[in-house]
N, C-alpha and C positions, 0 to 999 in steps of 0.2 A: 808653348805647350799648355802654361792657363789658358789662355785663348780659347782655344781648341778643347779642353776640357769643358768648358764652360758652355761652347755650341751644344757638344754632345750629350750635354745634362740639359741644355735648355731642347734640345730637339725632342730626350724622353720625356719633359715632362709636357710639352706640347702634344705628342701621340696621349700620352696619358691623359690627360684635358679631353681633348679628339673623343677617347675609346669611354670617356664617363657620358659625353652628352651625348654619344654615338644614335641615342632615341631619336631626336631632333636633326637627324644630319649635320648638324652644323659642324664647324670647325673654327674654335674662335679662339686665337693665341692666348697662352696667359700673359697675363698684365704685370708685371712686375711691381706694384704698386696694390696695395691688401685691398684700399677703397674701392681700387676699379674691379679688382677681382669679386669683391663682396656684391659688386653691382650685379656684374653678370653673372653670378649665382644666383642673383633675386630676380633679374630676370628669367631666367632660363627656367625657375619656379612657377612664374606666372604663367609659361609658353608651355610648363606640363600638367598643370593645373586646365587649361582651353583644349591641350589636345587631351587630355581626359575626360572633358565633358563632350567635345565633337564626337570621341567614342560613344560615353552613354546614349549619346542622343541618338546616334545611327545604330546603336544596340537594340532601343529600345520602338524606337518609329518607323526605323526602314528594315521591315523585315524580311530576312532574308529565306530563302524557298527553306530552309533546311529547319526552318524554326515553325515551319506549317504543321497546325498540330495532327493533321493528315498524312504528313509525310515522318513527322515523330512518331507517330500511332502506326507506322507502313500500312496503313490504309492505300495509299498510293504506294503501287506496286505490289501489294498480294490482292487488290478490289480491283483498281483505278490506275490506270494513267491521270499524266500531270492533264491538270482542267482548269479553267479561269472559272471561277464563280461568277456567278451574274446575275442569281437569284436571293431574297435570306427566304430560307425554310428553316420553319421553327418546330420542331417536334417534342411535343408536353404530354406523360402523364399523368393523371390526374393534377394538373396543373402546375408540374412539376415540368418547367422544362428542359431539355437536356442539354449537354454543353461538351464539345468535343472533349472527352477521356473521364469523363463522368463514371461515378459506379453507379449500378443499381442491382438492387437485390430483384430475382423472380418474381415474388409476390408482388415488389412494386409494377411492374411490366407485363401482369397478368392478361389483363386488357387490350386490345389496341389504343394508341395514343392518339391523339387530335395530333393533326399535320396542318399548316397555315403556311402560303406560300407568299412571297411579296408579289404587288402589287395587283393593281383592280382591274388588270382586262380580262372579261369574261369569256372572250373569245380565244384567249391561251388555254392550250391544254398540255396536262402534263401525265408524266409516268411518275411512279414510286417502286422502288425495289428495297426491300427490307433482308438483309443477308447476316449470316453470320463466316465468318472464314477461316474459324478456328473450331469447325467441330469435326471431329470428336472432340477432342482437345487439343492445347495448341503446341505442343510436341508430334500431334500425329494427323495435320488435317487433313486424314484421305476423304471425308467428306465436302473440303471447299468448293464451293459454296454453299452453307444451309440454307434456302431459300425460307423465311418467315413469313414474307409476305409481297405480295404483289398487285399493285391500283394502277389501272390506266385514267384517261380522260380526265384528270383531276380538273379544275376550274383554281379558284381562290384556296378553297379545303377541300377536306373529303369529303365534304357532309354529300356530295352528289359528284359520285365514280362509278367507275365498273371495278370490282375485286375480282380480279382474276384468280388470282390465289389467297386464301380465304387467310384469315393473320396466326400465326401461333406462337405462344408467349414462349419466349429463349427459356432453357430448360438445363444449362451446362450442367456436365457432367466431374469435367476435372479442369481445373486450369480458370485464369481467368477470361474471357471470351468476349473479342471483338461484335457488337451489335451495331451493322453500318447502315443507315439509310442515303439513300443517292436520288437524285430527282432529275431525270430528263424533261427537255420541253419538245414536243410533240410537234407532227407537221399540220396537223390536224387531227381529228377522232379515227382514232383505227382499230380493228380488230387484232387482239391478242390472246393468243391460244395460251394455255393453260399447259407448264411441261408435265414429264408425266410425271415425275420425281421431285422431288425437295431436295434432296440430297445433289452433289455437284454440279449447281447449278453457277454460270459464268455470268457474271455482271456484263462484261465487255463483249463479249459475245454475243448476250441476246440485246445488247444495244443497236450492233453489225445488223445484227437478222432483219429489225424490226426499224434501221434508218434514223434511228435517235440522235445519232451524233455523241460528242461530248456532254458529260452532265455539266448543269447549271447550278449546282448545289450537294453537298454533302453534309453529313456529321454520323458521329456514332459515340457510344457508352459502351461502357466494359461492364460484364456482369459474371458472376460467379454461385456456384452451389450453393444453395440454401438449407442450413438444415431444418428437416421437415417438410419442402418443399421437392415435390414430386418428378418423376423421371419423364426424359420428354416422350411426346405421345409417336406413335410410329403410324 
């Protein structure tokens, strides 16, 4: 009957051992002996110590689509479908440039910004679509998409485009408000008609119309009411 008591007290404190280092899968008997026990506690230290940094590290390097600040910001999915990037566009300003979830006040974005695209072949041309997707506000956007603005043929920058739709600085009313710019690359120089309205205007849509494909590029800023700073123009 000791015997037998003793299995059954050594087999819970085995499960118990098992359900502590359960992180590690392992299953490693106790030792009946404190030295060996203290060992494999000092190890087992070591072995959550490496698999805590193999986390950080794949936390912080491999990042994962849901950490896309595109897909944080649902940019993707109320703008855009998922897209590979494959260009950097830089959009500054007054030499301010912007950084996906950035604020800026109206005043500062009075202007149109300098747009800079990568790289130096002169013979790429590209689109810009300048949207907001949260106006009216963003409890109510029967307005998605505000179109801001719209450049075909771009080259390296805009300094030499066609502006289709001439630029108008974001002007939100309530709410804080999605500012997305998106950049397609072009099959060459084509003609782009001007729609007739600002108002629900469809990014992916007139990508479809016009044979653009996937964009090569995004980002956007959030902006919000300023006081003293004027109601948008109509």
């Amino acid at each position: 009957m000791r015997g037998m008591r003793s299995t059954v007290k050594d087999g819970l404190r085995n499960e118990v051992w098992c359900h502590i280092v359960g992180f590690l899968t392992l299953e490693i008997p106790i030792n009946t002996y404190t030295t060996s026990m203290q060992t494999n506690i000092s190890e087992l230290k070591e072995r959550k110590k490496l698999h805590q940094e193999i986390d950080r590290i794949t936390f912080f390097y491999m990042m994962p689509r849901e950490r896309d600040p595109l897909v944080v910001g649902r940019v993707i999915g109320d703008v855009l479908d998922n897209f590979t990037r494959s260009i950097n566009l830089t959009v500054s300003y007054n030499d301010m440039e912007i950084s996906n979830g950035c604020e800026l006040r109206p005043s500062q974005v009075e202007s149109q910004p300098r747009v800079d695209i990568g790289g130096d072949d002169l013979r790429a041309f590209h689109t810009l679509v300048m949207v907001n997707p949260d106006a009216p506000s963003p409890s109510d956007p029967n307005l998605r998409e505000y179109l801001h603005w719209l450049v075909t043929d771009i080259p390296a920058t805009t300094g030499t485009r066609q502006e289709v739709v001439c630029y108008e600085c974001p002007r939100p009313l309530m709410g804080i408000h999605r500012i997305v710019f998106v950049l397609f690359r072009q099959m060459g120089r084509q003609t782009v008609y001007a729609p007739g309205w600002r108002q629900n205007f469809n990014t992916k849509d007139f990508a479809e119309a016009y044979n653009l494909g996937s964009p090569v590029a995004a980002v956007y800023f959030n902006c919000q009411r300023e006081s003293g700073f004027g109601s948008r123009r109509r």
